[in-house]
VMD Tcl script that draws the C-alpha trace (Angstrom):
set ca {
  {-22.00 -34.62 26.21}
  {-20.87 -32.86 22.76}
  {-20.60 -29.39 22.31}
  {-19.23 -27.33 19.16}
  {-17.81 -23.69 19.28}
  {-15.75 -21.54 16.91}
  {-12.40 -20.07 18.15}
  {-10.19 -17.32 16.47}
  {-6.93 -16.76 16.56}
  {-4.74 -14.19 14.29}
  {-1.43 -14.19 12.84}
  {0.83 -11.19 12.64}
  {3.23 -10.23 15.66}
  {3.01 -6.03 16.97}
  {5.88 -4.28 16.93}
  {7.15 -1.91 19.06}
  {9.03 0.53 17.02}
  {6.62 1.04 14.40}
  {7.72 4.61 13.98}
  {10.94 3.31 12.68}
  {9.51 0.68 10.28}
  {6.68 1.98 9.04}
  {6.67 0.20 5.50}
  {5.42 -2.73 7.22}
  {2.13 -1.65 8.33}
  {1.45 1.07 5.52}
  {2.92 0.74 2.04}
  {1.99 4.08 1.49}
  {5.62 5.72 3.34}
  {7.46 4.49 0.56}
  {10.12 6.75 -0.58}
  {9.05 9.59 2.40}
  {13.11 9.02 3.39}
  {13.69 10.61 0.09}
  {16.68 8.29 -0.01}
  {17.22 4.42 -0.44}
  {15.83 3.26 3.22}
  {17.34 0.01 3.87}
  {15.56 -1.41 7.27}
  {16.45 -5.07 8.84}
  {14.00 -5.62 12.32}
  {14.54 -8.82 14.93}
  {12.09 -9.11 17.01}
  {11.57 -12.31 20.09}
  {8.54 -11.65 22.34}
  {8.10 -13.12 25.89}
  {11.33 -14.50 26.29}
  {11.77 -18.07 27.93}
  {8.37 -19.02 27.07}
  {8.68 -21.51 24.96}
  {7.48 -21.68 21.82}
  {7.04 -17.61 21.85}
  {6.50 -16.12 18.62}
  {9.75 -14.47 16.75}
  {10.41 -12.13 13.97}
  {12.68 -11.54 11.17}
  {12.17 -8.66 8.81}
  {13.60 -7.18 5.53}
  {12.31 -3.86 3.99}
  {13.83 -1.34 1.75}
  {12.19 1.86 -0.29}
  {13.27 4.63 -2.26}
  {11.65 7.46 -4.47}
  {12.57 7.93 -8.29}
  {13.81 10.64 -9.70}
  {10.37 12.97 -9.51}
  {9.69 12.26 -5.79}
  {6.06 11.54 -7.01}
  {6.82 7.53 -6.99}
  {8.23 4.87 -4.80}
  {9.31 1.82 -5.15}
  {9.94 -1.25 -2.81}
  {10.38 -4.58 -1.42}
  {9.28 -6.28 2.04}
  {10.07 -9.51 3.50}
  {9.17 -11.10 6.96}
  {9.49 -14.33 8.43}
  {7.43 -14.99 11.31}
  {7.55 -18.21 13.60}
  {5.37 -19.38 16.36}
  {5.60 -23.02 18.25}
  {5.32 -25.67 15.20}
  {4.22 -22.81 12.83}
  {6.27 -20.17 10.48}
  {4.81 -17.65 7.82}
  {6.88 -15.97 5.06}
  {5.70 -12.68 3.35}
  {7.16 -11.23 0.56}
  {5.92 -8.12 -1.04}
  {6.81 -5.53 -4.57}
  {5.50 -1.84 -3.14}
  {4.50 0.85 -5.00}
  {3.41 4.90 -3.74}
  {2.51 7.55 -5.34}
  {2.82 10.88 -3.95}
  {0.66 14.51 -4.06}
  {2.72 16.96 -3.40}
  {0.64 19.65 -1.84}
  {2.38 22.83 -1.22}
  {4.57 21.88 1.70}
  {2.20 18.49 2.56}
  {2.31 15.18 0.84}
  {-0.38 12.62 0.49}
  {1.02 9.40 -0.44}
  {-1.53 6.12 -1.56}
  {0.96 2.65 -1.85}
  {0.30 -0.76 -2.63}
  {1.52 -3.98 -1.81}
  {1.12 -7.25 -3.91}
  {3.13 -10.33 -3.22}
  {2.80 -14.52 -1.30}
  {2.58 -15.63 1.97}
  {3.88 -18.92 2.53}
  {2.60 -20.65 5.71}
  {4.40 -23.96 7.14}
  {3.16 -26.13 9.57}
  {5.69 -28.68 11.44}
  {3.42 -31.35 13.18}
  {6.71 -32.88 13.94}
  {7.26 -30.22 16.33}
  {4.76 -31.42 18.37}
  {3.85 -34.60 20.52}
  {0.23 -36.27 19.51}
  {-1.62 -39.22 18.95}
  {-1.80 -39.56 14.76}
  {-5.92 -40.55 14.97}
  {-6.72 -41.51 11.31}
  {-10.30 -40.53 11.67}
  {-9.56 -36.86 12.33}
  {-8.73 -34.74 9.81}
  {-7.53 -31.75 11.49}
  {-4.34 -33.32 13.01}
  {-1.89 -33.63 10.50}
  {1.99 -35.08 10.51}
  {5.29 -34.03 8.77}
  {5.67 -30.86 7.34}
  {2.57 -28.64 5.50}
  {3.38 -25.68 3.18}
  {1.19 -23.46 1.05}
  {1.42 -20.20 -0.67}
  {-1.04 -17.88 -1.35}
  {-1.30 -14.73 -3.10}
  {-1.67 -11.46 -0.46}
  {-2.23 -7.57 -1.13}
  {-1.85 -4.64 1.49}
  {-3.24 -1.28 0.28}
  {-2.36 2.12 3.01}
  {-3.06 5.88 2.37}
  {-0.70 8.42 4.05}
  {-0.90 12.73 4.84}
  {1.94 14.46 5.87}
  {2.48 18.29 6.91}
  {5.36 19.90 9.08}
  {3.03 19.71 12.63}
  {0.74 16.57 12.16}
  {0.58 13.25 10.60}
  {-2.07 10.25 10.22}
  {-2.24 7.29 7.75}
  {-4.55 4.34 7.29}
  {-4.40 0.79 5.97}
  {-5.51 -2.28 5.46}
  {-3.57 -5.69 5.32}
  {-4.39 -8.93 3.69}
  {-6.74 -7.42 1.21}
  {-7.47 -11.14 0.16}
  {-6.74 -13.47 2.87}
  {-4.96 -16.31 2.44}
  {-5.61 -19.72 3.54}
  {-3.81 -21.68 6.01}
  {-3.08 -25.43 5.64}
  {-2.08 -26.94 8.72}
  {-2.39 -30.33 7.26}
  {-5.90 -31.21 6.82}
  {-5.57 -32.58 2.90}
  {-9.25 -34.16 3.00}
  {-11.72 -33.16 0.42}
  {-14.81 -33.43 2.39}
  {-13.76 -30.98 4.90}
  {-12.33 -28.59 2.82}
  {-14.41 -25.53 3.93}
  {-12.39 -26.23 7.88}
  {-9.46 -24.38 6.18}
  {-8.78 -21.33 7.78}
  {-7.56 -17.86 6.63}
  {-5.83 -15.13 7.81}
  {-8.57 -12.20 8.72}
  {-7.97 -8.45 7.41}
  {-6.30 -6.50 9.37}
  {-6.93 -2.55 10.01}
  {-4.50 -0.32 10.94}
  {-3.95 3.85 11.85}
  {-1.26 5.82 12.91}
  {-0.98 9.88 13.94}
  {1.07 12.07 15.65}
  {2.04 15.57 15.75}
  {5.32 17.47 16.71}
  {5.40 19.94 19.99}
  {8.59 21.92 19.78}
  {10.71 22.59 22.99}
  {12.86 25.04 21.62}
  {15.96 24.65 19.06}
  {17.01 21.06 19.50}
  {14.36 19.43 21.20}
  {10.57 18.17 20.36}
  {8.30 15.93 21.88}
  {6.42 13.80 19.68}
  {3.19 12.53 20.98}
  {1.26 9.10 18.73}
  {-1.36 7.00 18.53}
  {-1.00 3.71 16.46}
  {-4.70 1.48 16.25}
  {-5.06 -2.15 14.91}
  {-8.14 -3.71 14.57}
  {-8.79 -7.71 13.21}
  {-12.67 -9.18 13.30}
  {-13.35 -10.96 16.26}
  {-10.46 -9.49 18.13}
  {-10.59 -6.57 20.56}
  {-9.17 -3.14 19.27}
  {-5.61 -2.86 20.16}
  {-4.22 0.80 20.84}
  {-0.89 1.85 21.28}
  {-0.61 5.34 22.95}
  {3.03 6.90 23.51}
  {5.19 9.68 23.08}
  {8.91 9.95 21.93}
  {11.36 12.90 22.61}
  {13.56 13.89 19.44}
  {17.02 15.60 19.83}
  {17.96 17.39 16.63}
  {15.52 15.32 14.71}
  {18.53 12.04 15.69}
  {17.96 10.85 18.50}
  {14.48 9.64 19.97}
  {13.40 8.37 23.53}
  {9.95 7.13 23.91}
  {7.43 4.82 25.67}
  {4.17 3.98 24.88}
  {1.17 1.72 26.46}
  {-0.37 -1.21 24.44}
  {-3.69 -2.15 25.59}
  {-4.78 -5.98 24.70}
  {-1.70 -7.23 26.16}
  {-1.18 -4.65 28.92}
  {2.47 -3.91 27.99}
  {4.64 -1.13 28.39}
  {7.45 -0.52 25.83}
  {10.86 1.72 26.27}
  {12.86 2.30 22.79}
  {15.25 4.72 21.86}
  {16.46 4.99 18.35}
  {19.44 6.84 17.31}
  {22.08 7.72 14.58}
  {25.32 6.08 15.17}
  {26.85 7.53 12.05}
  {25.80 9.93 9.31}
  {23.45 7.62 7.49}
  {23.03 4.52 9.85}
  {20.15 4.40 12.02}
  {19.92 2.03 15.21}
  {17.24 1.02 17.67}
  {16.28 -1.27 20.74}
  {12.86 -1.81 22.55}
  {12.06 -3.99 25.75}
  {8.77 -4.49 26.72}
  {7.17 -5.37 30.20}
  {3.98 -7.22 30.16}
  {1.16 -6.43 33.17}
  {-1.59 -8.90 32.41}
  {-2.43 -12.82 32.76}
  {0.81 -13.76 30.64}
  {3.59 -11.84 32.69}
  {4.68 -14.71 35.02}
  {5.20 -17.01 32.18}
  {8.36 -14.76 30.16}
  {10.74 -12.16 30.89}
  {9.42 -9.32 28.60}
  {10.46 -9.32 24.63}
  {12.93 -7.71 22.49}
  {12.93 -5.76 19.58}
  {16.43 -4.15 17.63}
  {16.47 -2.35 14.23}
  {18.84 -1.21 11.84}
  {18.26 1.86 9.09}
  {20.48 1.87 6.31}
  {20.42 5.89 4.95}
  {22.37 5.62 1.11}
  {22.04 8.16 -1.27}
  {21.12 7.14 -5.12}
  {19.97 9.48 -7.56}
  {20.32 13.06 -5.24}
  {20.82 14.27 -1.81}
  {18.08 14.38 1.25}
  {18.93 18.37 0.64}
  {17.57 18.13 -2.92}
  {14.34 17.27 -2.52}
  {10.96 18.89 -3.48}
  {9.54 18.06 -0.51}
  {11.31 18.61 3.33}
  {9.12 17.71 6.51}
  {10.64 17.24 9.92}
  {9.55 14.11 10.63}
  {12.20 12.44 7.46}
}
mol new
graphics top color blue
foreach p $ca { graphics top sphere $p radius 0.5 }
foreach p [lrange $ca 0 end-1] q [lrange $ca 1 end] { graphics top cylinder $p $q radius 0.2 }
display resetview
């Protein structure tokens, strides 16, 4: 008996302090710090399951001198069993200023460059199939993120879209006649909100919602809230459906201008004998270029 079936699978690891590293989801917040924003992320999920997918990621932003455009830079290295991805991005945003809001559009353009190790794993090498490779299989291809962003001082929301034109994955089949088995990366939809509820002087609560949706994969919704002291210091949790996880983070300023955080999350569904919950730290590097935060034409409290 023979059967035949199509199975998908998508690239492109959550992370739990999004609110911190926003640049990687929407290119849009570019220069919104109003100061060069200088972010490194580390991120290893399900611990001591082997071959769990890890993350290493590289981001910094700034506005120019007129607040109305952004510049930037991304990179991310992702790795999963046998298989790692590199990204690397050039951002631009433009902002409206209106009266005390800001809508912000940004773009992304840059290569993702996808290696597969089949010497990572243990298989038979079966000359008449095509889709199990050996040694080590690299391609680039070219990638584009596009995101769309509206500030005011109570509420927030942005939207945006990754992998604009997805690239193709080689994991090592190099024969003509089944070139149309390559795979690709799938687009990638994404939308975050949130809104401010003051509790007095020094303290808010901050309340979000952060969506991602990929074809042929369920909607995954992240659903939290974060307490802010003096705009410094956050506590939060949020849900994550999909993987039925539950993530703590705080986030802090350790000095004037350098920003830390940590996340652990617990998992709840089929997975969560197999690993002992992942980890997440970040680190926000505040420096002042062409004027201060104090400066600017535009002041919202959630920069």
């Amino acid at each position: 008996m023979f059967a035949a079936s199509s199975m998908f699978a998508q690239l492109g690891m959550p992370l739990s302090q999004f609110s911190g590293n926003q640049l990687v989801h929407n290119p849009a917040w570019a220069g919104f710090e109003g100061v060069l924003s200088v972010n490194l992320s580390a991120r290893k999920q399900w611990v001591q399951l082997p071959g769990s997918p890890s993350l290493m990621g590289f981001n910094a932003h700034m506005p120019l001198r007129n607040d109305r455009h952004a510049l930037g830079v991304v990179f991310m290295r992702e790795t999963w069993g046998p298989i790692s991805g590199n990204f690397a991005y050039i951002n631009y945003a433009y902002n409206l200023l209106l009266g005390s809001n800001v809508l912000s559009f940004g773009v992304q353009a840059g290569a993702y460059n996808h290696l597969t190790d089949w010497d990572k794993i243990e298989h038979v090498i079966d000359p008449f199939c095509p889709f199990l490779g050996k040694g080590q299989m690299r391609n680039t291809n070219f990638d584009a993120n596009f995101g769309v962003y509206f500030l005011t001082n109570s509420y927030y929301f942005g939207l945006s879209v990754k992998h604009l034109v997805p690239p193709k994955l080689d994991f090592g089949n190099n024969i003509p006649t089944v070139e149309t088995w390559y795979p690709h990366m799938s687009t990638q939809f994404f939308f975050k909100g949130g809104t401010i509820v003051p509790l007095g002087q020094k303290w808010s609560l901050r309340p979000e919602l952060f969506m991602r949706y990929v074809h042929h994969t369920p909607l995954t919704v992240n659903v939290g809230t974060f307490g802010s002291y003096m705009n410094r210091y956050f506590f939060g949790v949020n849900y994550q459906t999909g993987q039925h996880s539950v993530s703590f983070s705080v986030r802090g300023f350790v000095t004037n201008n350098i920003r830390i955080g940590y996340s652990y999350d617990v998992y709840f569904g089929a997975i969560r004998k197999a690993q002992h919950g992942s980890h997440e730290i970040s680190l926000n590097w505040l420096i002042d270029h062409f004027w201060s935060r104090d400066q600017r034409a535009i002041s919202l409290p959630w920069l």
